[in-house]
N, C-alpha and C positions, 0 to 999 in steps of 0.2 A: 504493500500500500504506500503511495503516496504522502508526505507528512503532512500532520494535521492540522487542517485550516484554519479549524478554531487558536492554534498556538498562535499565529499571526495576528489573526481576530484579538487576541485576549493582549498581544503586546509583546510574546513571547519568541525568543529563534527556534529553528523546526527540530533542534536538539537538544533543547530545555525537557528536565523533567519537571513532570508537574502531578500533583498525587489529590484524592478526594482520600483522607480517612474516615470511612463511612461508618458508623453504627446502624447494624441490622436488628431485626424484631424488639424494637421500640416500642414498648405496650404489650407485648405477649405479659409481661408478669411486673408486678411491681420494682420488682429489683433493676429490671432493664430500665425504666423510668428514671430512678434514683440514679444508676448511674448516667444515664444521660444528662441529669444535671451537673453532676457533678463533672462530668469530662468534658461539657462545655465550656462552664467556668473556665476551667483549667486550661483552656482550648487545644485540647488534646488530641480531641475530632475537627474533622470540618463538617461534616453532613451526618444524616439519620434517616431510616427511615421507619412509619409507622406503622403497626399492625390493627389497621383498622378494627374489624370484627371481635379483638380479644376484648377480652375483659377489663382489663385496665390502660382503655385507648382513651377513655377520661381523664385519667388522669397526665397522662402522655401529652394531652392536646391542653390540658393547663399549662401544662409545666413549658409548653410552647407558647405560649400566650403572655406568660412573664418574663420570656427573652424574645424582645424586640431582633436580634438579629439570628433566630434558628434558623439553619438549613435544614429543611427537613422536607421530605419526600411522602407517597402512600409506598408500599410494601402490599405489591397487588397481591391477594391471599388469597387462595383456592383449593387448599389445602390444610389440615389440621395434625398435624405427626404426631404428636404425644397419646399415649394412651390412656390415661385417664384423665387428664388435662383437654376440654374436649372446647370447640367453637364453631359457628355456623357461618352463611351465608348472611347478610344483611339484606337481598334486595327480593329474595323469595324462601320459602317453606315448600313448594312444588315439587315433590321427587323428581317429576318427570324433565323438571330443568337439567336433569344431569349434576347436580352441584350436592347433591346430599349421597352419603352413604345407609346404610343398611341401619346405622342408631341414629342417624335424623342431624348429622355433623359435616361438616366439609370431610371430603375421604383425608387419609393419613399420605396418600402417596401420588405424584404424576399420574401411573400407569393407570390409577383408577379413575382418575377424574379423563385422563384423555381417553380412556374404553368408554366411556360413559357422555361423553363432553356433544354437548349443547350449544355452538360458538354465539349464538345470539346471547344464552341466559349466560355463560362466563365473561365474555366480555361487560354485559350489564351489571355483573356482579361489580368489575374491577371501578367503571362508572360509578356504580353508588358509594365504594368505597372512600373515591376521590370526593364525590359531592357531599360525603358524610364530614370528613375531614375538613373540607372548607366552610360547611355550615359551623362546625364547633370553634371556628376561628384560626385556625392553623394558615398560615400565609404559607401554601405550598412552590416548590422548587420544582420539583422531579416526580419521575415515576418509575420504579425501578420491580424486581420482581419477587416473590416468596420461595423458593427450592426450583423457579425455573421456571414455574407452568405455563404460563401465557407465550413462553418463546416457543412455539409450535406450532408447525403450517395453517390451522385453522384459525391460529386467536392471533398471531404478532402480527396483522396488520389492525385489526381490531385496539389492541395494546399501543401501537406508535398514535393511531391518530385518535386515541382515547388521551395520550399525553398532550398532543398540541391543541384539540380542541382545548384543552383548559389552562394554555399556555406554560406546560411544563416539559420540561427536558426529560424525552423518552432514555432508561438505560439501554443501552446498546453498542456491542463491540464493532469496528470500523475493522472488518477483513474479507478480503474477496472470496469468491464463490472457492477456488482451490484453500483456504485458510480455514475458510469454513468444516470443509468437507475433512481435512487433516486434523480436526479438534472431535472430530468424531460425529458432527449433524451427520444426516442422511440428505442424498441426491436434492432432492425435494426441499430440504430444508435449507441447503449450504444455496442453490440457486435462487431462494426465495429470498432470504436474509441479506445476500449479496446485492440484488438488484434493491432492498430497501434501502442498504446504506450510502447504494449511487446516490435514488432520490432524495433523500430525506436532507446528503449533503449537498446536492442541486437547490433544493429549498432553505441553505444556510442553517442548517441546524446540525447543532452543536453534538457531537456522540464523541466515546471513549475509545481510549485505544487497548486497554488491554483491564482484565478482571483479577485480580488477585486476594490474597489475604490470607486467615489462620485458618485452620480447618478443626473442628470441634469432635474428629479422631483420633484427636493424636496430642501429644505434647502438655497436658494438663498442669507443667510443674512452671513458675511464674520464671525463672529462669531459662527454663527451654524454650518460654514462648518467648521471654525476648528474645533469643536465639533467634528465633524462626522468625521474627521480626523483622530484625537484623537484615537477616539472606533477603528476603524479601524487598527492603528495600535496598539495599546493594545492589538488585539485578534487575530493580527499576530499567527500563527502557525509556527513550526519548519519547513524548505524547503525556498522556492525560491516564492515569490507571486510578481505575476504583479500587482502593485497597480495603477489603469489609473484612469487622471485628463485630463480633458480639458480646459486645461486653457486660455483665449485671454484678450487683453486687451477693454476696454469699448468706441468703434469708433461708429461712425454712421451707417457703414455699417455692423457692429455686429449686432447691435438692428436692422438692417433692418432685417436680415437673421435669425439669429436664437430667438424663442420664449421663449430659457432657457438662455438668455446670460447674465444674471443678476449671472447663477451657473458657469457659466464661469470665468466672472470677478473675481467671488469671488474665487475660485480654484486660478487663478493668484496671488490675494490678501494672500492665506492661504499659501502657497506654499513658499511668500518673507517673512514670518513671521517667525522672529526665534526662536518662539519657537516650529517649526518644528522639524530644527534640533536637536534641545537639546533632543526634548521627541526622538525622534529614538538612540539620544543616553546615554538615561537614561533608556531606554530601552534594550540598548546590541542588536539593529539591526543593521545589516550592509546592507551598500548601493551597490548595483549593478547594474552593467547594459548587457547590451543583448554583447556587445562587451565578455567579460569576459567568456560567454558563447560560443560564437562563435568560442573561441580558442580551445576550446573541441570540437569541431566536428569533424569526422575524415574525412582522405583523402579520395576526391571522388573517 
């Protein structure tokens, strides 16, 4: 590919690196909340994004509401993975939308929401998500995705121009149809995505260059995750990389819910440690956020 437009656009040379450190599942549980405050402050993050549908996405969209300048995104949700931690669909109760499982919840997994997928009633979902979040006040950025699902030949054009109608910065990687298809899409998908990222940057809109971040498999000790930090940003490329962390803080209702929350805490942990910021900038990267991007988007 080509280098990235937007690095021009924003001010920058085509071999500047430039990073979003995003906060994932904003509002899945209180703890995610709590640190989001806290890692703002700190400015530790640049972006977030929220999980509408949970449970505690009230309190997520306050805690948005008292900082004038959050970046923060929806976190299109179409899916529910924990097992007894359970949440639905917001914009229908309809089995036959495709969006419910066999106990009346968003499914746990992809493969069951795309066996079953609906692209009218999914796509409407990720809408009311968006509309939900703007009704409670939240001055949205972005729109980025939950384990993937919307990136899928029937819903990602649904998903890109679900972003711009509401003037937000669709996520999306900037790789041609062979980049695609080497990352492992299928025919259909690598041809699909390809030809969106022509358009979308034909219509001046701002998209990433590469997806990174910690992975909630592995590394659970606050020292190996700076490690894995670390590498990660060392091998930063030139362009725009979304680097997602999910960070919470260590509550009782964390270790209830999730089975990786040990990689969480420690993401929290790595994240207030300063020698975060020094390595980004001993490094010569600069910090961005989805806001930044958003000013380039053109008039609808």
């Amino acid at each position: 590919m080509p280098p990235n437009p937007a690095l021009a656009r924003l001010g920058y040379d085509p071999d500047d690196r430039l990073v979003i450190i995003h906060q994932d599942d904003i509002g899945m549980c209180h703890a995610s909340v709590e640190a989001f405050r806290e890692l703002w402050s700190a400015g530790a993050i640049s972006s977030g994004s929220l999980m509408v549908p949970c449970s505690w996405f009230p309190a997520a969209a306050a805690a948005a509401n008292e900082i004038p300048d959050a970046d923060l995104g929806v976190h299109a949700t179409l899916t529910c993975e924990w097992d007894q931690y359970r949440w639905g669909p917001l914009s229908t109760r309809d089995p036959a939308s495709g969006l419910l499982d066999a106990e009346g919840y968003l499914p746990r997994g992809n493969a069951e929401v795309h066996e079953h997928l609906r692209p009218i009633a999914a796509i409407n979902e990720v809408a009311a998500q968006v509309a939900h979040a703007t009704r409670a006040g939240v001055r949205l950025t972005h729109l980025d995705t939950h384990m993937g699902t919307v990136l899928h030949p029937h819903l990602a054009a649904g998903y890109l121009e679900t972003a711009l109608a509401h003037g937000l910065v669709p996520m999306l990687l900037r790789r041609d149809e062979a980049q695609w298809r080497s990352s492992g899409a299928s025919a259909e998908m690598a041809a699909l995505a390809s030809r969106q990222v022509a358009e979308l940057e034909e219509r001046g809109v701002p998209l990433i260059d590469q997806i990174t971040g910690l992975p909630l498999d592995r590394a659970d000790d606050p020292e190996e995750r700076r490690a894995a930090l670390q590498h990660q940003i060392e091998r930063l490329e030139p362009g725009i990389t979304h680097l997602v962390v999910h960070a919470a803080l260590q509550t009782p209702e964390l270790r209830a819910i999730a089975p990786d929350w040990r990689c969480r805490v420690a993401d929290h942990a790595v994240l207030l440690d300063p020698r975060t910021p020094t390595l980004l900038r001993e490094r010569g990267i600069h910090l961005i956020g989805y806001r930044e991007l958003q000013r380039l988007l053109p008039a609808a």
